[in-house]
N, C-alpha and C positions, 0 to 999 in steps of 0.2 A: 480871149487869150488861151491855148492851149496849154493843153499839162508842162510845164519847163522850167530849168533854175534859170532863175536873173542874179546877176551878180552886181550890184553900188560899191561905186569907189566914190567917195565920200575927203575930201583936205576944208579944213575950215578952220578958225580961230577956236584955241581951246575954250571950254567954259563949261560950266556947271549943267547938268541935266541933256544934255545931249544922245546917251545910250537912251536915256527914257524916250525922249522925243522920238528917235529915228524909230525904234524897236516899237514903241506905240502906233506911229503910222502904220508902219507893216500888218501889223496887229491888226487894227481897224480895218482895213483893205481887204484882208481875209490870208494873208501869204502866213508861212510857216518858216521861220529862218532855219537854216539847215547850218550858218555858222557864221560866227560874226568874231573878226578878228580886228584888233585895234594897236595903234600905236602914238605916241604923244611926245613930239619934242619939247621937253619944256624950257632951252633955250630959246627956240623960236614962237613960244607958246602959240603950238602948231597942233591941230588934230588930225587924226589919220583912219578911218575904216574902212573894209571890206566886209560885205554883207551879202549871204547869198541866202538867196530863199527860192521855195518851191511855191509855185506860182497855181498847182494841181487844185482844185475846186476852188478858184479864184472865174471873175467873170468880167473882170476890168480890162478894155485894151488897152495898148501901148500907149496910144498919145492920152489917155484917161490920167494911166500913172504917173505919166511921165510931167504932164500939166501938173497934177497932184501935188509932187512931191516938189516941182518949182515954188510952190506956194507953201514949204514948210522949210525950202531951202536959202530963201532969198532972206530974210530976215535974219537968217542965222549965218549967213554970208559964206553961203556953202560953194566949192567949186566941185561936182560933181557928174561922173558918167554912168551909164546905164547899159549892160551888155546882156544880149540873151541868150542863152548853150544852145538854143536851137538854130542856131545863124554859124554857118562855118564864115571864118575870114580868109581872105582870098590873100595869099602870098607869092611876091614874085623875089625870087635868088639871081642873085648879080656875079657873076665870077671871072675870073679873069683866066691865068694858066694852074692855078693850084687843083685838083681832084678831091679831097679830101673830105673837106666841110660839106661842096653839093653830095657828093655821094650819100654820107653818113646822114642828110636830112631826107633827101629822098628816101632812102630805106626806111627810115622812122615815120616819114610816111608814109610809104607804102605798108608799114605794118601796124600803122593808124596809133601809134605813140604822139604824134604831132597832128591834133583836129586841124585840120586846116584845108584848104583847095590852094594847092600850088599851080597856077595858074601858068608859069611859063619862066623861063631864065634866059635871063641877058648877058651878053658877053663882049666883052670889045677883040675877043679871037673865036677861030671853029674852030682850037681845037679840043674840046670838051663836049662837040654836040653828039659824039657818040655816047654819053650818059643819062642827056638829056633823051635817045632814043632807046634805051634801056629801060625806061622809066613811062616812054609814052609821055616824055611833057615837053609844049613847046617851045624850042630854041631859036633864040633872037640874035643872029650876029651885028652885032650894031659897032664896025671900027670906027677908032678915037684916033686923032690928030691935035696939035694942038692947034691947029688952025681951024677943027672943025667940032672940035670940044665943046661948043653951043649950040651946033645944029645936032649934033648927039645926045646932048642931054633934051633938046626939044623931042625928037623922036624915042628917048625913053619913056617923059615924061606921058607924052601922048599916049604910051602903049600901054602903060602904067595906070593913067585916068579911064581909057577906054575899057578896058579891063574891071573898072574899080577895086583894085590893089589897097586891100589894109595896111601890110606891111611889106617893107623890103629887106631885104637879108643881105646882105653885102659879105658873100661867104670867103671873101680872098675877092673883092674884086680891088683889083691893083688902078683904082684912080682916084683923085682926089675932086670930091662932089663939090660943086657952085655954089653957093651960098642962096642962090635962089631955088638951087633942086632940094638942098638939104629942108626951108623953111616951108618948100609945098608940102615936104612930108615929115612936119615936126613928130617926134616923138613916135614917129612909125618907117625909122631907118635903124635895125641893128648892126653894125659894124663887129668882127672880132678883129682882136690884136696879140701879138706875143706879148711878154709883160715879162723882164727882166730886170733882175736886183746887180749890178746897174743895170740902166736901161739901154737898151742900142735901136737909134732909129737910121733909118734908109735903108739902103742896102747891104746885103749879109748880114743880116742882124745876127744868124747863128755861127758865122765863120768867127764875129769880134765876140761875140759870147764865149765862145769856147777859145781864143786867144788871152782873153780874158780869167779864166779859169772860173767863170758861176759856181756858184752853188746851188740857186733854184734859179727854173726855168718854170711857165708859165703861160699862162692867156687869158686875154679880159675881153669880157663882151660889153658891150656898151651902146647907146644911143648916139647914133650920129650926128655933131651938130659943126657950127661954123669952127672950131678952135680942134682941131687936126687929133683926133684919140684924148677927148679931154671931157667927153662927153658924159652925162648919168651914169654910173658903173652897174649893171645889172647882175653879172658872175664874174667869179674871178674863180682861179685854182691856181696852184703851184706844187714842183713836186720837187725833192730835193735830187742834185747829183754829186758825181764826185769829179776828180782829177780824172780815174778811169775812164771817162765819158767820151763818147769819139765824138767826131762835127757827127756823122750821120747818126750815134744815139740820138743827140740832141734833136737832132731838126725828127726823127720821131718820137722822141717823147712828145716835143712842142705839139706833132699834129694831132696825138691822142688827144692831149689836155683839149685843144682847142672844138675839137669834135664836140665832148662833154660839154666843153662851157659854153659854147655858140648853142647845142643844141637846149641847153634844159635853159638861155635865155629866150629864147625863142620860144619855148612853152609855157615859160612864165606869162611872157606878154600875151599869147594865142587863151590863155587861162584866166586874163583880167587880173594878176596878181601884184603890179604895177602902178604905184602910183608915183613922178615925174615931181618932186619940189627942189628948185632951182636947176641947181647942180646938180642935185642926188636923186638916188631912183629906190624910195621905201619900196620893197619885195616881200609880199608878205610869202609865206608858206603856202604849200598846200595844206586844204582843212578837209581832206579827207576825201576827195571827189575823186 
């Protein structure tokens, strides 16, 4: 195994002696933990770690540890992943007609804020592919019907797999995903949304907002799953307005927030800081990398 951080996402039943346990394996193996951050519901008498450690004069391969640590996890009825900083994950961004979200991720990665290999973006319009050629990355016109809305999702899915795609970003892509697309790619679909105190869904969500007179305006990023924007919450923000506010303040304040919070959810998950129980989405922090 080469010099590198591994990072353990660690969910189990709480109970007595488990820092010792995990932290002693490591030990024994020869790794150095560079940080180990934890959390504990104890209504669901749930445990929760994140451990990253340097792997540097270590000489164990991957299925060595990996077997390993099965064998100290099964008893303790661990549900746990194993990710390594030396593996970029491969991302593809979904968008429909908004600019905003791809733009602002492509730059972050292009200026390597976001580790990742953005592999290619999909669309069900062209016209956004002059961004995509901006950027040098490749654009996928893929039109949606609803009469053809499942040989669509076939052919994303295929390009998706072919690709081996980690994640998907659904940066403003304006369709609602199958419940069979969503379940191929559990827990590696981020969706954003506006998020408004009340809420306004369909269309012109900022025309009734500001008919409405808001006071905060907002956006959540979240994990896409079968129940429409209801999914894991990963980030959220909100910022206050007033009566002054025009419709076009709003719909740009909306697009900043949503930049922010789409982007640093997206490097949470690209960062392993993620761990998915039930409903909810424990985020740990950055621990200093």
């Amino acid at each position: 195994m080469k010099p590198q951080v591994v990072t353990f996402l660690i969910k189990c039943p709480d109970q007595k002696g488990l820092v010792a346990k995990i932290t002693s394996f490591f030990f024994e193996k020869g790794f150095n933990i560079l940080s180990c951050q934890q959390y504990v519901n104890a209504i669901e008498n749930t445990y929760f770690m994140r451990i990253r450690l340097s792997a540097e004069g270590t000489n164990i391969s991957k299925k060595e540890l990996e077997n390993s640590f099965l064998e100290l996890a099964t008893p303790l009825n661990f549900k746990w992943s194993v990710n390594y900083d030396g593996k970029k994950k491969n991302v593809a961004i979904m968008v429909s007609h908004t600019s905003h979200n791809l733009y602002d991720l492509l730059q972050r990665h292009k200026e390597g804020t976001l580790n990742c290999n953005v592999k290619m973006i999909i669309s069900n319009h062209d016209k956004l592919r002059y961004i995509a050629d901006m950027f040098d990355i490749p654009y996928y016109h893929l039109p949606i019907t609803k009469e053809t809305k499942q040989a669509q999702e076939a052919q994303v899915i295929e390009l998706l797999d072919s690709h081996e795609v980690d994640l998907v970003v659904m940066a403003r892509y304006m369709q609602i995903l199958s419940s069979k697309f969503i379940n191929h790619y559990s827990e590696r679909i981020i969706n954003i949304h506006h998020s408004f105190l009340p809420a306004f869904q369909g269309a012109n969500p900022y025309k009734r907002a500001y008919e409405r007179g808001v006071k905060l305006i907002g956006a959540t990023a979240h994990y896409a799953t079968e129940d429409l924007d209801e999914g894991p919450i990963i980030e959220q923000n909100v910022e206050p307005v007033t009566h002054e506010s025009t419709l076009e303040n709003l719909k740009r304040i909306g697009a900043d927030i949503e930049r922010l919070v789409l982007a640093k959810a997206v490097k949470c998950h690209l960062n392993n800081q993620i761990i998915v129980s039930g409903n909810r989405a424990i985020v740990f922090p950055e621990a200093g990398e």
